[in-house]
C-alpha positions as CSV (number, residue, x, y, z in Angstrom):
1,X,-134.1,-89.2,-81.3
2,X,-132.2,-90.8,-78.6
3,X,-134.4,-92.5,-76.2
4,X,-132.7,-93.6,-72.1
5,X,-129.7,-92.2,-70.7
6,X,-127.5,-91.6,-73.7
7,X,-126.8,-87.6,-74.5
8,X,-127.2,-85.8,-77.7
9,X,-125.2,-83.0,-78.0
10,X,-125.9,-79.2,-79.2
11,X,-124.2,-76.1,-80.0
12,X,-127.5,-74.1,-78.6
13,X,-130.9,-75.3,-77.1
14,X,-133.9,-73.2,-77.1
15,X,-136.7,-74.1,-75.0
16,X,-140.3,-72.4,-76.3
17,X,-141.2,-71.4,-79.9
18,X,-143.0,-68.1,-79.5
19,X,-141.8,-64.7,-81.0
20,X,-138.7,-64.9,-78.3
21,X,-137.8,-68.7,-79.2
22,X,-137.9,-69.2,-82.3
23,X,-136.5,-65.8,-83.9
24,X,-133.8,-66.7,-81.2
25,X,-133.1,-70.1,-82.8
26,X,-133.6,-68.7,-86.4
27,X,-130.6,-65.6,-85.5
28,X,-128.2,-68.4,-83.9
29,X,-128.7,-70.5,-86.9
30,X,-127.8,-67.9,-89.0
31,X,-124.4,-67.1,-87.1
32,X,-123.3,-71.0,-87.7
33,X,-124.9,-72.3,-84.6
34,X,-126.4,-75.8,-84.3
35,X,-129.6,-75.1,-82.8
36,X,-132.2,-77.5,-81.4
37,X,-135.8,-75.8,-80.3
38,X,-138.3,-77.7,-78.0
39,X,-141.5,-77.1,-78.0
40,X,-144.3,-78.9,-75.6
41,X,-147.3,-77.0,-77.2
42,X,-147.8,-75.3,-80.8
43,X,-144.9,-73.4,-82.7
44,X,-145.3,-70.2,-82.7
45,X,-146.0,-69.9,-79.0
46,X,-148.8,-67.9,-77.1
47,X,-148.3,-65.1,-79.4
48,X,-149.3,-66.9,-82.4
49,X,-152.1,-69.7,-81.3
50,X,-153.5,-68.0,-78.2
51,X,-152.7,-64.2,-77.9
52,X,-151.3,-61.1,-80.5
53,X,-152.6,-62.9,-83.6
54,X,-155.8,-64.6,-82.9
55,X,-157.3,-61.8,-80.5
56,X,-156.3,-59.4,-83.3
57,X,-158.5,-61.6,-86.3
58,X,-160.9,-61.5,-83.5
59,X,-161.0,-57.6,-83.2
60,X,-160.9,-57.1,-86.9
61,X,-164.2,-59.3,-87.6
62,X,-165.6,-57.2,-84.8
63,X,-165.0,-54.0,-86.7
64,X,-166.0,-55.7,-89.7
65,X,-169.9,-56.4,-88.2
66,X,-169.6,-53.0,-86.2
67,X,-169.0,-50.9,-89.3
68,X,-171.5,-53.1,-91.6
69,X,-174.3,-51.7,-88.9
70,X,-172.9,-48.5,-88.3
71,X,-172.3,-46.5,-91.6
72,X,-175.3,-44.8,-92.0
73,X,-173.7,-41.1,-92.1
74,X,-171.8,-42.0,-94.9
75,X,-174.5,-43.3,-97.1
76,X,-174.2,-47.0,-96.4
77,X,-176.9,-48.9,-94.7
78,X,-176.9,-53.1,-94.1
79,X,-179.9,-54.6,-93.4
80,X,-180.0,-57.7,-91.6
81,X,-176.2,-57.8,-90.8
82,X,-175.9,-61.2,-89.0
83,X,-172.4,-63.2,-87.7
84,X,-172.0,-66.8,-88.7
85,X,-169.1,-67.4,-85.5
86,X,-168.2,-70.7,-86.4
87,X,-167.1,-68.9,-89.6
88,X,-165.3,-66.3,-88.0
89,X,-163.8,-68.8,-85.7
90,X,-162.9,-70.9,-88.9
91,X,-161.1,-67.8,-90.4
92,X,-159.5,-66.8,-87.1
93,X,-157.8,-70.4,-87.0
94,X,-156.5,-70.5,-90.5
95,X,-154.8,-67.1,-89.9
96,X,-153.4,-68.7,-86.9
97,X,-152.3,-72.0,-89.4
98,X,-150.6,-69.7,-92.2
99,X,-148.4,-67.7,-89.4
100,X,-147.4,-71.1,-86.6
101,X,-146.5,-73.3,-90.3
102,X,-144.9,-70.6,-91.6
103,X,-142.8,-70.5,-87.9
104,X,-141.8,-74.3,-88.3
105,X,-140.9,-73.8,-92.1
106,X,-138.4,-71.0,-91.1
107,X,-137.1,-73.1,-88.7
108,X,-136.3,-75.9,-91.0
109,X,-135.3,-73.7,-93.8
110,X,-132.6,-72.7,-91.3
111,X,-131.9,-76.3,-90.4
112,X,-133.1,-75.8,-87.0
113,X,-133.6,-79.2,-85.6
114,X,-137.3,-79.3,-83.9
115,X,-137.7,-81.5,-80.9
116,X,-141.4,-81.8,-79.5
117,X,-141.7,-82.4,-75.9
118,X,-141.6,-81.1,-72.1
119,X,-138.1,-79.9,-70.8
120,X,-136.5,-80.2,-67.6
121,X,-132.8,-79.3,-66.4
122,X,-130.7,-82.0,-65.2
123,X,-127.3,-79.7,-65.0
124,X,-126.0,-76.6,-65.9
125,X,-125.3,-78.2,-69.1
126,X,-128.1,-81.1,-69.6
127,X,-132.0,-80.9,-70.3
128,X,-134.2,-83.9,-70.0
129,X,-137.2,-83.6,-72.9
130,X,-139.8,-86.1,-72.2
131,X,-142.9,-86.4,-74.2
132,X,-145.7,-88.6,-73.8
133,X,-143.7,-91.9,-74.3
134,X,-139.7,-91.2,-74.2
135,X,-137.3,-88.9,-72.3
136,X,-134.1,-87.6,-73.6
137,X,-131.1,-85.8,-72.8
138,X,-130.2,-83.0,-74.6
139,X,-126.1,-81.8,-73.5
140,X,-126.0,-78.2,-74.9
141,X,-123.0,-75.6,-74.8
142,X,-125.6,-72.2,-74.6
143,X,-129.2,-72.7,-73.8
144,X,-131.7,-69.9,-74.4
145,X,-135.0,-70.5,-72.4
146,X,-137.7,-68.5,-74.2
147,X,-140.9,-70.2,-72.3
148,X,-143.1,-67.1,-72.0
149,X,-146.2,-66.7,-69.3
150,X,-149.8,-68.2,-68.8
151,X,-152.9,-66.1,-67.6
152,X,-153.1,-65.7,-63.7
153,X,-155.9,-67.7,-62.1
154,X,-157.5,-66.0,-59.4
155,X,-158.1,-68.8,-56.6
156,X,-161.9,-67.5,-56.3
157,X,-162.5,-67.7,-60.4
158,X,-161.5,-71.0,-60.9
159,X,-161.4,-71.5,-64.7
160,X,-164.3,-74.0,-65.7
161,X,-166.0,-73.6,-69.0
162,X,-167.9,-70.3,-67.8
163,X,-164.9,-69.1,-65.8
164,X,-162.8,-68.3,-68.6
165,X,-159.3,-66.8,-69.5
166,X,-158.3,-64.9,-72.5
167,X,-157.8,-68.3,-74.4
168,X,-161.1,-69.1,-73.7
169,X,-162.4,-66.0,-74.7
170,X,-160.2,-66.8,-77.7
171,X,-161.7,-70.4,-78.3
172,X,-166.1,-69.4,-77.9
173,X,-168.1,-71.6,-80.1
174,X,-170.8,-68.4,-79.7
175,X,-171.1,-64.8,-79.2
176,X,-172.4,-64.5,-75.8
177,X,-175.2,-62.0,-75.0
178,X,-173.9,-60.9,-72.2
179,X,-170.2,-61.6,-70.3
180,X,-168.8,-60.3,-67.2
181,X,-165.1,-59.0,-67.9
182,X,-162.2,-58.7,-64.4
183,X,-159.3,-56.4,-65.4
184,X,-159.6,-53.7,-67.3
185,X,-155.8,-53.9,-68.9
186,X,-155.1,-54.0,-72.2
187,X,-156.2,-57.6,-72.8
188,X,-159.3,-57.3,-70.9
189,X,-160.0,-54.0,-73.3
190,X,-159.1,-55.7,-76.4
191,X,-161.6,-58.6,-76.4
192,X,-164.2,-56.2,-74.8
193,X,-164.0,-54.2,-77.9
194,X,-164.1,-57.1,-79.8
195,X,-167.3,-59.4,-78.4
196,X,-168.8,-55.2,-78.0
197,X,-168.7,-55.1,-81.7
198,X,-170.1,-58.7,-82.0
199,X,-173.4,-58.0,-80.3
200,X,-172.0,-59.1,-76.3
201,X,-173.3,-56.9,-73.4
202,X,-170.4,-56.7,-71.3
203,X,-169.7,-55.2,-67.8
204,X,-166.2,-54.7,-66.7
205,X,-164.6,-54.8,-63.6
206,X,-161.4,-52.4,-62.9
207,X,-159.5,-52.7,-59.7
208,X,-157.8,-49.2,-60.3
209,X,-159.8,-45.4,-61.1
210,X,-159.2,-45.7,-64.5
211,X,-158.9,-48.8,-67.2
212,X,-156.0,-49.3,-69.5
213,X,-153.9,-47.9,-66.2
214,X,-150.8,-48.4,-68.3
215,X,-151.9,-45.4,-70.9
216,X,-152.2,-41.6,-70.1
217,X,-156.2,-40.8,-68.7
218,X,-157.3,-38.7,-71.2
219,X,-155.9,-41.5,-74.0
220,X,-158.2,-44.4,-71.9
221,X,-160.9,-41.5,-71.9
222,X,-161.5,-42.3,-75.5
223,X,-161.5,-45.3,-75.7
224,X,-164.0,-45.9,-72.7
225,X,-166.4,-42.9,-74.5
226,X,-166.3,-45.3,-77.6
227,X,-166.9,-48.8,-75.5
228,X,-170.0,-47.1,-73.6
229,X,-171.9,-46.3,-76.8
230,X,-171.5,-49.7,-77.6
231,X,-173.3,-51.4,-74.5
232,X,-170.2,-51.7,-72.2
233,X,-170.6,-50.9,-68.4
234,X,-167.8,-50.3,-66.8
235,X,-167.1,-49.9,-63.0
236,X,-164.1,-49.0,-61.8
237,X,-162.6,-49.4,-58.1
238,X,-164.3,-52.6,-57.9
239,X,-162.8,-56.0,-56.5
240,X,-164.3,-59.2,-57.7
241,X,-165.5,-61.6,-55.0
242,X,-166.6,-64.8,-56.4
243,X,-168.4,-66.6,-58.9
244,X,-171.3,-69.0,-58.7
245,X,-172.3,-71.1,-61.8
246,X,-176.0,-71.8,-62.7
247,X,-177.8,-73.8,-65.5
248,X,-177.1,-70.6,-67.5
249,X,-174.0,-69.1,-67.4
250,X,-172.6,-67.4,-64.3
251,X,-173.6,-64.6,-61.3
252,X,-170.7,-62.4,-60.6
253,X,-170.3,-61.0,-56.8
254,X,-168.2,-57.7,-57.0
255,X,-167.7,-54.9,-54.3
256,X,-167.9,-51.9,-56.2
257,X,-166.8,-48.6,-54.7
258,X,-167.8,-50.2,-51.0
259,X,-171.2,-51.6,-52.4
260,X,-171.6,-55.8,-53.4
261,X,-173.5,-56.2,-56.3
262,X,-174.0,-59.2,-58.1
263,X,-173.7,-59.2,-61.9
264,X,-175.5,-62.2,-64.2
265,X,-173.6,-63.2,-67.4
266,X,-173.4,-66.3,-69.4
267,X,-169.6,-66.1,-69.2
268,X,-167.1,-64.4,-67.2
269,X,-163.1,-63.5,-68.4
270,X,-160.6,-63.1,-66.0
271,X,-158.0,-60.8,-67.2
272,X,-155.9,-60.0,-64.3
273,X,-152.7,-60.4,-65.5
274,X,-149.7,-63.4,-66.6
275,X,-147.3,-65.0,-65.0
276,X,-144.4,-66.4,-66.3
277,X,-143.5,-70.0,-67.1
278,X,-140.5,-71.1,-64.9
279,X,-142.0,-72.7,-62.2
280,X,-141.5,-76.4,-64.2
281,X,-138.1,-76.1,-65.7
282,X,-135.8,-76.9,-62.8
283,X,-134.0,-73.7,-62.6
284,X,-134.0,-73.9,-59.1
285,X,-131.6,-77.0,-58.5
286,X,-129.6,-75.5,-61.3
287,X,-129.1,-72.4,-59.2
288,X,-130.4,-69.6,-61.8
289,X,-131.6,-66.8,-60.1
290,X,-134.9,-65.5,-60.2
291,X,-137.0,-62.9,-58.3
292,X,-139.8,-63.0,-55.9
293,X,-142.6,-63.4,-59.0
294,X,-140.6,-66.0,-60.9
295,X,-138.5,-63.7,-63.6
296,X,-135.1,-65.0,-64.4
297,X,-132.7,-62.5,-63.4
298,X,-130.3,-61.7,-66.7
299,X,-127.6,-59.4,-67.6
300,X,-127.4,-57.0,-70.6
301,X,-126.8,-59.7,-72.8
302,X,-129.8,-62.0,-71.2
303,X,-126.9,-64.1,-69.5
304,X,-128.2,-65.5,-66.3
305,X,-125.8,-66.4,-63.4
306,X,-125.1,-69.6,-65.0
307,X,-122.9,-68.4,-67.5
308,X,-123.8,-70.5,-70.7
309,X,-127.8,-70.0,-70.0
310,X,-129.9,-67.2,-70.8
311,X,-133.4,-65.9,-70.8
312,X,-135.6,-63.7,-72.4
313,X,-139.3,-62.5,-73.2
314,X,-142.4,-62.8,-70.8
315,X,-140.3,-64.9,-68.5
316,X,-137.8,-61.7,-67.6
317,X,-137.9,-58.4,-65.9
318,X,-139.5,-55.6,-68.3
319,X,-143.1,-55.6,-69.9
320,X,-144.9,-58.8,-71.6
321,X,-144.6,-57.6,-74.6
322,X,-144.0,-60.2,-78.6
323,X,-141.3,-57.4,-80.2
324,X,-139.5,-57.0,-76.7
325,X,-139.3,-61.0,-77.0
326,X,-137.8,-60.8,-80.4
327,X,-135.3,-57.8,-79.6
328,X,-134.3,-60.0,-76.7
329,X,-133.6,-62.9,-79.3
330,X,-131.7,-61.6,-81.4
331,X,-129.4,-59.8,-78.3
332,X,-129.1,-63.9,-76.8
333,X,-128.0,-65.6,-80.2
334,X,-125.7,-62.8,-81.1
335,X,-123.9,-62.5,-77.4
336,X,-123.6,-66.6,-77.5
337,X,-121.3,-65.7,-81.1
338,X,-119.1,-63.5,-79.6
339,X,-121.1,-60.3,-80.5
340,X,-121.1,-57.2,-78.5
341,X,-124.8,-56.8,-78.4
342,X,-126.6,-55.9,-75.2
343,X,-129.7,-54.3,-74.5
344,X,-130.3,-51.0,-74.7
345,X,-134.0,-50.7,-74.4
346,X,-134.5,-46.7,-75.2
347,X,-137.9,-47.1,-76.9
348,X,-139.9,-50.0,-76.6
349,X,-143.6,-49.0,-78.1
350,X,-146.5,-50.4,-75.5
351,X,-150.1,-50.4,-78.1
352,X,-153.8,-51.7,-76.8
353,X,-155.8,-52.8,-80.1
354,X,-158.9,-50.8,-78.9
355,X,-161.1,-48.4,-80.3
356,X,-159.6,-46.2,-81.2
357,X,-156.0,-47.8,-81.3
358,X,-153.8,-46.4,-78.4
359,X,-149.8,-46.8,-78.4
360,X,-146.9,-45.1,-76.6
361,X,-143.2,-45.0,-76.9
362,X,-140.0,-43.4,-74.4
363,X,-141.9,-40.8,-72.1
364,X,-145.0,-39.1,-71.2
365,X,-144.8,-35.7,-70.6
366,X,-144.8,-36.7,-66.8
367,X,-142.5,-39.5,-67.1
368,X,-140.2,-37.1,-68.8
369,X,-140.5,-34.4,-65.9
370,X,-140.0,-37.1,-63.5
371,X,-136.8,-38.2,-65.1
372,X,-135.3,-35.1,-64.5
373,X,-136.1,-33.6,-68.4
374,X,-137.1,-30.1,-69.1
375,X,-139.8,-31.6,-71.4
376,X,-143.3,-30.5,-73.2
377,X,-145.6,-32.3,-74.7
378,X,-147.4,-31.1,-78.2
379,X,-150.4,-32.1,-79.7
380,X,-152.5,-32.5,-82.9
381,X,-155.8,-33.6,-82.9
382,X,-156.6,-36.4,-86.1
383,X,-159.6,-34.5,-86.4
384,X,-158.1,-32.4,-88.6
385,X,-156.4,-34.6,-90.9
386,X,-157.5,-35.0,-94.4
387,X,-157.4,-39.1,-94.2
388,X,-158.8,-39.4,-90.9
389,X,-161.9,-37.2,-92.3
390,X,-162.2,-39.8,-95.1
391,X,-162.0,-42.2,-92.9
392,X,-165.0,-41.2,-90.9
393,X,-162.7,-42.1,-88.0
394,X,-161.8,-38.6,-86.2
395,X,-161.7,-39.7,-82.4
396,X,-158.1,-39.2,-81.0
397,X,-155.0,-36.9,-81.5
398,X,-150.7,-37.3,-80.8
399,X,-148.9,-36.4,-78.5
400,X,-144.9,-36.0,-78.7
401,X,-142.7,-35.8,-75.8
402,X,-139.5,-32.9,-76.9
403,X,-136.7,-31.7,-74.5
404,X,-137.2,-27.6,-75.0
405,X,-133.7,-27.0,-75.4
406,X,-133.1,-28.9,-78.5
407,X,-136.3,-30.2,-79.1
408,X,-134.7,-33.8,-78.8
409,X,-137.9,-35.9,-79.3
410,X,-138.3,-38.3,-76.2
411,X,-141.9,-39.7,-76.3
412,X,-145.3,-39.7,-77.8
413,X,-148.4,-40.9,-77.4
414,X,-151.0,-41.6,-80.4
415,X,-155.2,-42.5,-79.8
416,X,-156.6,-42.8,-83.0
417,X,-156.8,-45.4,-86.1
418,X,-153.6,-47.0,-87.3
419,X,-152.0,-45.8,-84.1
420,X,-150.2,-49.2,-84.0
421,X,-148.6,-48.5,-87.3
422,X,-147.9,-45.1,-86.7
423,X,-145.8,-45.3,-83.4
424,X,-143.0,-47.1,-85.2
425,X,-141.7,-43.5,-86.8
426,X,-141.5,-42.0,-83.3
427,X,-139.6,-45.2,-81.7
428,X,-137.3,-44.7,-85.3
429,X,-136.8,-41.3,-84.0
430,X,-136.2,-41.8,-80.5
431,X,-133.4,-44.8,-81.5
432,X,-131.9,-42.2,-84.0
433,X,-131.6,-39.0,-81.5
434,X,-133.5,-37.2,-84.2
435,X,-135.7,-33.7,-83.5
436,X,-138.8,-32.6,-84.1
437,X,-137.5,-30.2,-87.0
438,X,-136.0,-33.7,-88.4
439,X,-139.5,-34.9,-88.3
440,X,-140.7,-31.9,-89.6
441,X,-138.4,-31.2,-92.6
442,X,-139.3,-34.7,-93.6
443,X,-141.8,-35.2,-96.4
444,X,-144.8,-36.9,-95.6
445,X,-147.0,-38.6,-98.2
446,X,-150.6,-36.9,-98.3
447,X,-153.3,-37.6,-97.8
448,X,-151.9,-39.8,-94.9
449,X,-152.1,-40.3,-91.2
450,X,-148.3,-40.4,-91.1
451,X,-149.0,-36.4,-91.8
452,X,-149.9,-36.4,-88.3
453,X,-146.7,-36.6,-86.8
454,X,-145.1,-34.1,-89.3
455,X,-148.1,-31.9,-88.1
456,X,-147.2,-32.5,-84.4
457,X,-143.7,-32.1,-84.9
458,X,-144.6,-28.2,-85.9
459,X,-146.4,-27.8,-83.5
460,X,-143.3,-28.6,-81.2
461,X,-141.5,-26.1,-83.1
462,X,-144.2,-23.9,-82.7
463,X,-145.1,-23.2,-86.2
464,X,-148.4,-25.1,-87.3
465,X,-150.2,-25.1,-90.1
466,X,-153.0,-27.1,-89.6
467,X,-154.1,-26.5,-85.8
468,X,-154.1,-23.0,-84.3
C-alpha cells in the first residue's frame, strides 16, 4: 500500500463489496480491467452479512420450529420442540462465512486487488482511502461506486439496544416474547414471520391500509391470514409516536386509526425504510449529481455526469433490490470496455420471503391497464396442484398479466411456496416476448409447482384442465 501523498494508479475502482460491487469488479476483471475494490465493512456487503442472506437462514429456522409443532394433520407430532438460538445464531453466521469468503476468493481468483478502508473523493479522478492508521490515494481511469443504503432512523426511535433495526433484529442473542414491529414492508414482514414462527408475540405497526403496500391486496391478504394465526397483531393506519425504555424492554406510543395506545414489548424494530449511502463520499465537491433523497443520477449505462464515474444498486433511482445491483454491475463494467450495454429494465421480479412466499414481475393487471395495455389477468389457484397437496402447503394461487390480442405475457403475480423460485420463468418470458401458448406448449415436469404456470397459461388461452 502506498501510505502519504503519492498516487497509485488503476484501470477501475470500485467502492462497496455487496452484490452491486463486487460482481461489478469480478465482470471488469474479466474484460482485461485492473480492478481495485474498497471495502470499509465486510465483503459481501449488506446483502450478505446483514440482509438477503442472514434474514433468509433466519426465516428458514423459523419454518423449521413452526413445522416441527405444527404437523399434526399429517401424522407427525413433536413433543417438546424447544430452540437453542445461540445455535441458530451459530448456523445463521456460518452461512453468512461460506457466502462473504467465498465473495473475497472470487475476487482474488480474478486478481482483483482488495483494499480495506473508508473512501473519499479528492477529484474527478482521485479517491482518498483511509483506514484506521493510513490514507491513500487511489488515481483511477473509471470508478464504479457500488456503496448501497443503511436502515432509516426515525428521530423519535433512536436505535439503542431495545430500539432496534433490521441488523439488530438480525444479531438477537434471544427469541423475545414479545416485540413491537414499525413498517409493515417487506422487511418488517419477513422477520415478523420469522421471530412469529420462533415463539415472539408481535404487534405491527403499518402507516398505510394494507401491509406489504408494494404487492396486490388480495396477495398481502394471505399472508396477513397466515401471520394472525400465529400471534401477530397487526394495526394498520397507525403512526408511531415514541418510545420509552424501562428495566424490561420497551412501551411503544402509537396513534392508531385517531386513538394513542401504548404497546409494551421487550424490543421494538424499526423498519421504515433505507437510505442510501452517499452522504460520505464527496460527491458533492466532485459535482456528481444526485436527487433530493441522495440517489446518484446515472444514464443508461450508470454513467453519472462525470463522465468516467458511475453508480449503481441501492444508491440509484429504481427499487433496493441485490439482482437489480448485479444487473447494474455487469451493465457498468461492460459500458467502461467499450460495450453497448445499457439498461433495459423490462422485468425486474420484486419477492417478500413470507408466508406464504409472494413475488411479482412486469405488470399487474392494473399497472397494465394503466400503461395504456388491453390486458387480463388469469389465475390458478396452487390448491389444486398435485405438489402443493403433498406439500400440505395450499394457501395461494398465480396470476399472469396477457395482452388479449396476442396473449403477449406482460406480468404475473405468484403467493404460495417456492414463489421465489418460480417467478424467474415468467421474467424469462417477459425478456423473451414469449406468449402464454409458448408457456403452455412447453412441457412441465410433474408432479411440480412449475405446473402452475403451464396451468395458468391455459387458462389465459382459455382452455384449462385443471380449474374450471
Amino acid at each position: 500500500m502506498v501510505v502519504g501523498d503519492f498516487a497509485q494508479e488503476v484501470d477501475t475502482l470500485v467502492i462497496g463489496s455487496g452484490p452491486g460491487g463486487y460482481v461489478a469488479a469480478i465482470r471488469a476483471a474479466q474484460l482485461g480491467q485492473k480492478v481495485t475494490i474498497v471495502e470499509k465493512d465486510s465483503m459481501g456487503g449488506a446483502c450478505l452479512n446483514v440482509g438477503c442472506i442472514p434474514s433468509k437462514a433466519l426465516i428458514q429456522a423459523g419454518h423449521r420450529a413452526h413445522q416441527a409443532k405444527s404437523s399434526e394433520d399429517m401424522g407427525i407430532v413433536a413433543e417438546n420442540v424447544t430452540v437453542n438460538f445461540d445455535k441458530v445464531q451459530e448456523w445463521k453466521g456460518s452461512v453468512v462465512k461460506k457466502l462473504t469468503g467465498g465473495v473475497e476468493g472470487l475476487l482474488k481468483g480474478n486478481k482483483v486487488e482488495i483494499i480495506r478502508g473508508e473512501a473519499y473523493f479528492s477529484g474527478e479522478d482521485s479517491v482518498k482511502i483511509m483506514d484506521e492508521k493510513n490514507s491513500s490515494t487511489y488515481k483511477f481511469k473509471n470508478c464504479i461506486i457500488a456503496t448501497g443504503s443503511r436502515p432509516i432512523e426515525i428521530p423519535s426511535f433512536k436505535y439503542t439496544d431495545r430500539v432496534i433495526n433490521s441488523t439488530g433484529a438480525l444479531a438477537l442473542k434471544e427469541v423475545p416474547k414479545k416485540m413491537v414491529v414499525i413498517g409493515g414492508g417487506y422487511i418488517g414482514i419477513e422477520l415478523t414471520g420469522a421471530y412469529a414462527n420462533l415463539g415472539t408475540e408481535i404487534t405491527v405497526l403499518e402507516g398505510s391500509k394494507q401491509i406489504l403496500p408494494g404487492f396486490e391486496k388480495q396477495m398481502a391478504k394471505l399472508v396477513e391470514k397466515k401471520l394472525k394465526a400465529n400471534h401477530v397483531t397487526f394495526h394498520t393506519e397507525a403512526m408511531a409516536k415514541g418510545v420509552e425504555e424501562t428495566n424490561k424492554g420497551v412501551k411503544v406510543t402509537a396513534e392508531v386509526k385517531g386513538e394513542e395506545t401504548v404497546i409494551e414489548a421487550d424490543y421494538v424494530l424499526v423498519t421504515v425504510g433505507r437510505t442510501p449511502n452517499t452522504d460520505e463520499l464527496g460527491l458533492e465537491g466532485i459535482g456528481v449529481e444526485m436527487t433530493d433523497r441522495g440517489l446518484v443520477k446515472i444514464d443508461k449505462q450508470c454513467r453519472t455526469n462525470v463522465k468516467n464515474i458511475y453508480a449503481i444498486g441501492d444508491i440509484v433511482p429504481g427499487p433496493a433490490l441485490a439482482h437489480k445491483a448485479s444487473y447494474e454491475a455487469k451493465i457498468a463494467a461492460e459500458a467502461i470496455s467499450g460495450e453497448a450495454s445499457e439498461i433495459d429494465y423490462l422485468a425486474i421480479p420484486a419477492v417478500c420471503f413470507s408466508e406464504p412466499e409472494l413475488a411479482t414481475v412486469g405488470y399487474t393487471e392494473a399497472e397494465a391497464k394503466e400503461a395504456g395495455y388491453d390486458a387480463k389477468a388469469s389465475k390458478f389457484p396452487f390448491a389444486a396442484n398435485g405438489r402443493a397437496l403433498s406439500l400440505n402447503d395450499t394457501d395461494g394461487f398465480m396470476k399472469l398479466v396477457t395482452r388479449k390480442e396476442d396473449g403477449l405475457v406482460i406480468g404475473a403475480q405468484i403467493a404460495g411456496p417456492n414463489a421465489s423460485d418460480m417467478i424467474a420463468e415468467v421474467g424469462l418470458a417477459i425478456e423473451a416476448g414469449m406468449t402464454a401458448e409458448d408457456i403452455a406448449l412447453t412441457i412441465h415436469a410433474h408432479p411440480s409447482l412449475g405446473e402452475i404456470t403451464m396451468e395458468t397459461a391455459e387458462v389465459a388461452l382459455g382452455t384449462p384442465i385443471h380449474t374450471m
